[in-house]
C-alpha positions as CSV (number, residue, x, y, z in Angstrom):
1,X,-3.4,-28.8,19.0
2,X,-4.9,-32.0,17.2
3,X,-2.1,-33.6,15.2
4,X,-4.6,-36.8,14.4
5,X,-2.7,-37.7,11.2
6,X,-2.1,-41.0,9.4
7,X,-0.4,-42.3,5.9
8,X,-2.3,-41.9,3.0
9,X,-3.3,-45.5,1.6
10,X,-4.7,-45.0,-1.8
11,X,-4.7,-42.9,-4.8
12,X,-6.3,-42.1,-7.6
13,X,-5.1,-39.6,-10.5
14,X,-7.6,-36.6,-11.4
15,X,-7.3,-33.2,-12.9
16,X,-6.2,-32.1,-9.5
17,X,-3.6,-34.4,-9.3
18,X,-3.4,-37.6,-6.7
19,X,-6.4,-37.4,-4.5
20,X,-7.4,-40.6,-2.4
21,X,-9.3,-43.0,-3.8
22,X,-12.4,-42.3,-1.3
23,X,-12.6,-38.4,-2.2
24,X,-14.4,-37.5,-4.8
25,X,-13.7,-34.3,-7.5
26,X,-16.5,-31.6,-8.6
27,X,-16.8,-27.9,-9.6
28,X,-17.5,-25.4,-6.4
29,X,-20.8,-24.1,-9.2
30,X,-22.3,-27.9,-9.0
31,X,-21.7,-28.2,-4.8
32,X,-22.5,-24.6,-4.0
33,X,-24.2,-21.1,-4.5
34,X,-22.3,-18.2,-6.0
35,X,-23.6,-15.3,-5.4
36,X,-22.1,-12.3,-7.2
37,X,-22.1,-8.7,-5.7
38,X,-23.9,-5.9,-7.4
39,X,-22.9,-1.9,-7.3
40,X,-25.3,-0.2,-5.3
41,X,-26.0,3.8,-6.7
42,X,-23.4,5.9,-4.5
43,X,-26.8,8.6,-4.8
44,X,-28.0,5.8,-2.2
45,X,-25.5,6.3,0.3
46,X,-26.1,7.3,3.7
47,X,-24.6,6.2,7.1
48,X,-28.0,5.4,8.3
49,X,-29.4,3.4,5.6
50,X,-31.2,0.2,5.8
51,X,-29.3,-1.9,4.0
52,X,-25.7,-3.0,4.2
53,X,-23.1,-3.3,2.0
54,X,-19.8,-4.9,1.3
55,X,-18.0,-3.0,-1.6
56,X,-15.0,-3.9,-3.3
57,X,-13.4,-6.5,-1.5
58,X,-10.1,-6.3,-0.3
59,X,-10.9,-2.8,2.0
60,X,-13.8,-5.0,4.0
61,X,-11.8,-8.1,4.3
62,X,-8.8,-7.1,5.5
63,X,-7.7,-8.8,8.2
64,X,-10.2,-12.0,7.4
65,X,-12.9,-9.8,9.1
66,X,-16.0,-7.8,7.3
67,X,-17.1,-4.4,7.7
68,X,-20.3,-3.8,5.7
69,X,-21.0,0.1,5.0
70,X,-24.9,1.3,4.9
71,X,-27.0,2.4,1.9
72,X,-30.1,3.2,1.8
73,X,-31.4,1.2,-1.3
74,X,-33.2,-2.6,-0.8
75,X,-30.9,-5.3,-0.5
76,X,-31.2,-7.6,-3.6
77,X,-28.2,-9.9,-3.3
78,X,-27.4,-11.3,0.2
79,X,-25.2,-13.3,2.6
80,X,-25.9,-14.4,6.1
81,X,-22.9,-14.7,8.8
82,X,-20.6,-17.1,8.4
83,X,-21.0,-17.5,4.5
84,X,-17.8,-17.6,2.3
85,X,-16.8,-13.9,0.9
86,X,-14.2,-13.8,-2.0
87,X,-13.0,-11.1,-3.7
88,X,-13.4,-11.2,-7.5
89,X,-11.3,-7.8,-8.6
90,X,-7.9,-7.1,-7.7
91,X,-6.6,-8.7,-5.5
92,X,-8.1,-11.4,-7.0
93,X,-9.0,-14.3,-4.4
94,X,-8.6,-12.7,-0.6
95,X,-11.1,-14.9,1.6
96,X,-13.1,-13.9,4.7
97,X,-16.4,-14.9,7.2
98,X,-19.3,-12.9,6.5
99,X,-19.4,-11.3,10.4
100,X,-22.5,-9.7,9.6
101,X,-25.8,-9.9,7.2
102,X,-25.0,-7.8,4.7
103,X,-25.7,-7.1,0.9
104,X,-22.9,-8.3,-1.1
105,X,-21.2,-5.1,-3.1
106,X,-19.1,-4.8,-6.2
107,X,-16.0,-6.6,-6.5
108,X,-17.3,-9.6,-4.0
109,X,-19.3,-12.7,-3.9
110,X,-20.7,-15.1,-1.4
111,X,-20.4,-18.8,-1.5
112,X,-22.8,-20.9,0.3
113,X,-23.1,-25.0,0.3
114,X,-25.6,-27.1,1.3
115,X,-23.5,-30.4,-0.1
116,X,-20.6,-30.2,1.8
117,X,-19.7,-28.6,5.3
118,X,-18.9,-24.9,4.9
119,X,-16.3,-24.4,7.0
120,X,-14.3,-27.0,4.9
121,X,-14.8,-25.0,1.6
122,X,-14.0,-22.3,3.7
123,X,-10.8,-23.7,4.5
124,X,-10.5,-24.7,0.5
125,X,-10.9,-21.2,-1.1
126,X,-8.3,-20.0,1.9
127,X,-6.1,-22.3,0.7
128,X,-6.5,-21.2,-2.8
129,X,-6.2,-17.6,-2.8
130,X,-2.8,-17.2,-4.7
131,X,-3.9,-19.7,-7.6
132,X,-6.5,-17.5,-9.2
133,X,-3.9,-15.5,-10.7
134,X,-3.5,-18.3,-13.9
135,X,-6.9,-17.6,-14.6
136,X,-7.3,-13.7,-13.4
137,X,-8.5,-11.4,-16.3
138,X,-7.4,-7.9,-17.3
139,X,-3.8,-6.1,-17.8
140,X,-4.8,-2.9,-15.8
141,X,-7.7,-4.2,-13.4
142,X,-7.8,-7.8,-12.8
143,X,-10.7,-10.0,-12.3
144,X,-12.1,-13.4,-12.3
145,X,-16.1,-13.7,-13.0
146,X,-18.8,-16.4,-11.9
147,X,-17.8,-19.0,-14.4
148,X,-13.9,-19.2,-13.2
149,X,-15.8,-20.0,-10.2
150,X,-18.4,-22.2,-11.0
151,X,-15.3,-24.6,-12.8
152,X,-13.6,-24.4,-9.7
153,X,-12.3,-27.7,-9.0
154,X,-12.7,-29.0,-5.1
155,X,-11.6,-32.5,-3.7
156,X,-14.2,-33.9,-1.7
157,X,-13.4,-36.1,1.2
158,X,-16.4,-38.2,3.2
159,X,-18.5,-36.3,5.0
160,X,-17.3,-36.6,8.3
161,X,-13.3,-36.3,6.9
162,X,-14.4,-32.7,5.9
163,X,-16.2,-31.7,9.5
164,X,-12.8,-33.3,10.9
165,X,-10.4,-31.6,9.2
166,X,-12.2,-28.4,9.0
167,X,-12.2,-28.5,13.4
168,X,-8.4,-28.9,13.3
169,X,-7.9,-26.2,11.0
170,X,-9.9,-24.3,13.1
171,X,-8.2,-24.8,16.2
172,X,-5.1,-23.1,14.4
173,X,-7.3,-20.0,13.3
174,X,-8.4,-19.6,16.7
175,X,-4.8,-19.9,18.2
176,X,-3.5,-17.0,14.9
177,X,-6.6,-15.0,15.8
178,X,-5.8,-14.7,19.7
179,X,-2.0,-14.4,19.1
180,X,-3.1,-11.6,16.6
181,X,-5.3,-10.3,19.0
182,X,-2.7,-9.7,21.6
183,X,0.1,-8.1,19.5
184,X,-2.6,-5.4,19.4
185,X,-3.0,-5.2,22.6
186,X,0.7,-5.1,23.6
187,X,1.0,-2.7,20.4
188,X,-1.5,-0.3,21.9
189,X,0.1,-0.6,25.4
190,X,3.5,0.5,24.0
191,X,1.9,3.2,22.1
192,X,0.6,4.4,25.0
193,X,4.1,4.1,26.7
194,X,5.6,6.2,24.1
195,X,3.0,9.4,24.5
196,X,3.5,9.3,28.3
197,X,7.5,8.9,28.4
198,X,8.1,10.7,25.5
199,X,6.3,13.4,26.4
200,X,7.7,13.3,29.6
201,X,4.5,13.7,31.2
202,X,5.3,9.9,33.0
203,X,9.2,10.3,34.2
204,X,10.9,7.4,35.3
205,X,12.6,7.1,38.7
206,X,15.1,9.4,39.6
207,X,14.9,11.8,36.9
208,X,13.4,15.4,37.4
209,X,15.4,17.8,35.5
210,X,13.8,20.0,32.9
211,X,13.7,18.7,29.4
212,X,15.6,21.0,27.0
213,X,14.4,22.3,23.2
214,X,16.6,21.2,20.6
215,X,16.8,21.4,16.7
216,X,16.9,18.1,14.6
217,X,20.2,19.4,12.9
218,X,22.3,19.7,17.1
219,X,21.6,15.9,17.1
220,X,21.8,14.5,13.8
221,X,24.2,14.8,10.3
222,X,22.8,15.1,7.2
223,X,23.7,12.0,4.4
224,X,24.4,12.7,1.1
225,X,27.2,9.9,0.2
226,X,26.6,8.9,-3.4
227,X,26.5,5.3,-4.3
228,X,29.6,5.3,-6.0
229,X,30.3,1.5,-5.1
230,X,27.3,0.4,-7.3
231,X,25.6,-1.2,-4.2
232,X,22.5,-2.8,-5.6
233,X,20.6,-3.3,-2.3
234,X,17.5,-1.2,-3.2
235,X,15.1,0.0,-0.5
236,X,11.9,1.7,-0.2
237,X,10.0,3.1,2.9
238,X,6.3,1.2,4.0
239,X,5.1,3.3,6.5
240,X,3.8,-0.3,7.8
241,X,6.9,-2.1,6.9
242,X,9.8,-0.2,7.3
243,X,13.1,-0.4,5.1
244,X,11.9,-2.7,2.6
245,X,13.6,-4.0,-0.7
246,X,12.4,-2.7,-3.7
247,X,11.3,-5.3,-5.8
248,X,9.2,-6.9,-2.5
249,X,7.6,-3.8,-2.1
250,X,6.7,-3.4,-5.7
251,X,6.8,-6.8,-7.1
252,X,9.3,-5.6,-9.7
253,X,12.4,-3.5,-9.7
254,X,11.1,0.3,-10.1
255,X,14.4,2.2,-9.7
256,X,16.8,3.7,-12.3
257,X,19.1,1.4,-14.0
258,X,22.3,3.8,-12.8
259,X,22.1,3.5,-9.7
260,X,25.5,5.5,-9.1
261,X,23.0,8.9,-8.1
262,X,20.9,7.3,-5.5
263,X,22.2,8.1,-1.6
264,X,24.0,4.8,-0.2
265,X,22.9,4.9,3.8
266,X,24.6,2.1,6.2
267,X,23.0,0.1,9.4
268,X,22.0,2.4,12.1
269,X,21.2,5.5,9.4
270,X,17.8,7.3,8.9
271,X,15.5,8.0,6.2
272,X,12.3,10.0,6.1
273,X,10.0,9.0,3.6
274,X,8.2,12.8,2.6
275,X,5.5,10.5,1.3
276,X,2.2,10.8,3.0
277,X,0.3,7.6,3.6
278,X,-2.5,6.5,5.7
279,X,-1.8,6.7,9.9
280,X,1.5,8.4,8.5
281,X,0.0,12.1,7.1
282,X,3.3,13.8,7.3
283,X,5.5,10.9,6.1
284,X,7.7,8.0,7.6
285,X,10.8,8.1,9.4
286,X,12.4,4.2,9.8
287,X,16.0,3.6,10.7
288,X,17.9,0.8,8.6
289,X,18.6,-2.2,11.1
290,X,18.5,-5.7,9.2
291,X,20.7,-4.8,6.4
292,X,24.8,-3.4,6.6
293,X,24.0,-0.8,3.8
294,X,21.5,-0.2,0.8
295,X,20.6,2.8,-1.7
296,X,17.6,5.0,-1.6
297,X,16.5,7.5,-3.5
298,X,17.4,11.4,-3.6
299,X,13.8,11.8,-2.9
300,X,14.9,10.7,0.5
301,X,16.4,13.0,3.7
302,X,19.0,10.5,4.9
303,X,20.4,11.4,8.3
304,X,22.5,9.6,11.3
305,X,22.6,10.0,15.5
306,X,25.6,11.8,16.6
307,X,26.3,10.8,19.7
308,X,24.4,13.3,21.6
309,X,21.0,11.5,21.2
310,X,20.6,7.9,21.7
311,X,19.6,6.2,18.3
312,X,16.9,4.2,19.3
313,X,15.2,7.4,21.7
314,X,14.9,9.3,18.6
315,X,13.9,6.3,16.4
316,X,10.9,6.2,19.2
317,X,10.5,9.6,19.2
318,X,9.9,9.8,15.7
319,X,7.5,6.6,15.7
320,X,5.4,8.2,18.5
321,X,4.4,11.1,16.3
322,X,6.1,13.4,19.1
323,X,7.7,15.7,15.7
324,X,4.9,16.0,13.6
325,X,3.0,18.6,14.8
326,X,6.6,20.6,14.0
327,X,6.3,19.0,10.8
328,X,2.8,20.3,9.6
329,X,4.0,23.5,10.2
330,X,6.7,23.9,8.4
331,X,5.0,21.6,5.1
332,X,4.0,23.0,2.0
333,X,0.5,22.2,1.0
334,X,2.0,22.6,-3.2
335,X,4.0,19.5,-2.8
336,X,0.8,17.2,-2.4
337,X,-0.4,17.4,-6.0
338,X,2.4,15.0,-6.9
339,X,2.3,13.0,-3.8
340,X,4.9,14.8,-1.7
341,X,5.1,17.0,0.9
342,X,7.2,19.8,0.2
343,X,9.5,20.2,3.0
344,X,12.7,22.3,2.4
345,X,16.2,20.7,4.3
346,X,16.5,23.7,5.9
347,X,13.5,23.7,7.7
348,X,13.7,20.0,8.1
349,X,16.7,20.3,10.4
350,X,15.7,23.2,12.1
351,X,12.6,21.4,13.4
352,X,12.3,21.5,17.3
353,X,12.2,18.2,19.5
354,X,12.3,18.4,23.4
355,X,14.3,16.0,25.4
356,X,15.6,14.8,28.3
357,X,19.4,14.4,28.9
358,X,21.0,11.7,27.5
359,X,21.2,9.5,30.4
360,X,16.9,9.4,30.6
361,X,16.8,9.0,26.8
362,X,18.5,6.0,27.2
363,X,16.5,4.9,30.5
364,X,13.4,5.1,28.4
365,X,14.7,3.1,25.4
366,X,15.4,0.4,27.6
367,X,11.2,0.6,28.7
368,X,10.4,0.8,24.8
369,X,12.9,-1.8,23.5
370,X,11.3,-4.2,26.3
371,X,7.9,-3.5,24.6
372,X,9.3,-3.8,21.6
373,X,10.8,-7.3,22.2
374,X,7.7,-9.1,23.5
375,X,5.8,-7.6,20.4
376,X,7.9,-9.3,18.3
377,X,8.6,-12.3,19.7
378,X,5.0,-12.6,19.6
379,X,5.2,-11.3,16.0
380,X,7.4,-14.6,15.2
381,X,5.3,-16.7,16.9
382,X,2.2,-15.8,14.9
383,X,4.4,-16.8,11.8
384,X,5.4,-19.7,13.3
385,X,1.4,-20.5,13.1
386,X,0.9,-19.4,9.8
387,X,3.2,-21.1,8.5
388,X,2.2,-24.6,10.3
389,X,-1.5,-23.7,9.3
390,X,0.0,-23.8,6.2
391,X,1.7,-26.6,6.1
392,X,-1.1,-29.2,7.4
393,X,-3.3,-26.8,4.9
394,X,-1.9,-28.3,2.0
395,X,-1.2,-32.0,3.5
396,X,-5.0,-32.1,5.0
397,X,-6.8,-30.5,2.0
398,X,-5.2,-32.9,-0.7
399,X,-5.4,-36.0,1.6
400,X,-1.5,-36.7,1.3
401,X,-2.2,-36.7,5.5
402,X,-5.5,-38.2,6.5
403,X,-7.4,-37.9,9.8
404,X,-8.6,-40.4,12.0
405,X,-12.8,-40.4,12.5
């Protein structure tokens, strides 16, 4: 990558702080068009409509990419590809490319300029996207409006400083996108590993013998061990995330202050999460695995291996999706009113799995946990980049590091 850096020589002091003395300071609303999105009638909706719409932010910029839906009504307000989309309404600030011509929906705008080179503003407003919150409005839906933007302070280097910086920040995009890129591709690969071996319908060399049917409950003990130690390790279930602690997941600490009644579970242990969530519709089964022990709540069925079943087979089984057909049978539709499925323990450890003998399940762990293993090392290195964009982010984009034209 381009490391073209040199010292700083120069300063002077503006509302922004230190900026060199060659770099000028304005408000995005005097360098730029804001356009603000509008709320199209959902009457106008249809899947083959002429117009295109980006509504409410965060859903069609996940990812930095955007997925405009169609309605039928004119466009009024528009963007063009590669313009600046921010969301204005919680989450306040996200940042993406326009990827297509669309009409800009509620909850969004559009930044265009025509004074300085976009892809530097671009890189600007990225780099901004967790300072909005001094200014965000609203207790219960929080939002900033066109004049927080318009006052928007931006240090402006020479014109050819901006097109320079703005390339070697986008050599680091381009290197996060491709690294991204692949851990899908090595995700999907192992996904696809897991339906064939776990289904047994791919069996690894030397192994023939018939698979046997056997209920969750021959393979696994139920965990009910109080937290009578007062462990305060709280942990919640992300069907994305895994084991997570509490206050991470939530931004604040949601559990009860006594947290003597909560179910204290220990490194290798199980949890199923009864919660439904999206890719997960009959709940989330994780294993804990970075911390020694932590408490979870009743609402929880904690469970360990015995040593009949490999740990990590049945950690893939579960991940593959290989038990939940068993599990929609056995569900109560009545539990979904309050956002859980009701499944009786029972029934829950009387649900049926099919597997090999011992000696395969471990032969196939070994295939998964190699998957497994380049995913994440691939994972690391795409935080390795973040974090490096990062840095040279906020040393490029306040001069404290200058570039050589």
């Amino acid at each position: 990558m381009e490391a073209v850096l040199k010292e700083n020589i120069g300063f002077q002091r503006t509302k922004l702080g230190l900026i060199p003395c060659d770099w000028s300071l304005d408000d995005l609303g005097n360098i730029a068009e804001i356009k603000m999105g509008q709320s199209p009638s959902s009457s106008s909706y249809n899947s083959e409509g002429i117009g295109k719409y980006l509504i409410q932010g965060n859903a069609d910029i996940k990812d930095r990419k955007s997925n405009p839906r169609n309605w039928t009504s004119e466009p009024t307000k528009t963007c063009e590809i590669g313009e600046t989309l921010m969301t204005v309404r919680a989450p306040v600030g996200a940042v993406a490319k326009a990827l297509h011509s669309a009409c800009i929906g509620r909850g969004m705008c559009s930044i265009i300029s025509t004074q300085i080179n976009n892809e530097f503003l671009y890189q600007f407003l990225l780099s901004y996207e967790n300072s909005w919150k001094r200014i965000e409005q609203g207790s219960t839906f929080t939002a900033i409006n066109g004049n927080d933007i318009k006052k928007l302070k931006i240090p402006i280097p020479p014109i050819r400083e901006q097109q320079k910086i703005a390339k070697i920040l986008s050599i680091w995009d381009e290197s996060i996108e491709e690294t991204q890129n692949l851990i899908e591709q090595l995700q999907l690969r192992k996904k696809g590993l897991m339906q064939e071996l776990l289904s047994g319908k791919k069996r690894l060399t030397g192994f023939s013998e018939k698979w046997n049917e056997i209920k969750l409950g021959d393979v696994t003990n139920r965990i009910t061990k109080k937290n009578t130690e007062l462990n305060d390790t709280v942990i919640t279930i992300s069907a994305q995330r895994g084991f997570i602690r509490q206050e991470d997941y939530f931004k604040k600490r949601v559990a009860s202050e006594t947290l003597s009644g909560y179910y204290l579970i220990e490194k290798g242990h199980f949890a199923y999460n009864k919660s439904y969530s999206n890719g997960y519709p009959m709940g989330a089964f994780k294993r804990l695995d970075r911390l020694d022990k932590a408490v979870v709540t009743t609402l929880y069925i904690c469970f360990e291996a015995k040593e009949n079943v490999d740990s990590d087979f049945l950690l893939n089984y579960f991940e593959g999706g290989m038990i939940t057909k068993n599990l929609t049978r056995i569900a109560q539709e009545g539990g979904r009113a309050h956002g859980l499925l009701n499944i009786g323990i029972n029934d829950f450890f009387s649900l049926k799995l099919t597997v090999p003998s011992l000696s395969e399940q471990k032969e196939i762990s070994k295939v998964l946990n190699i998957a497994d293993e380049e995913i994440n090392s691939k994972l690391d290195y795409l935080e390795y980049l973040k974090e490096q964009k990062k840095g040279l982010m906020q040393q490029l984009l306040t001069g404290q590091k200058r570039v050589k034209i």
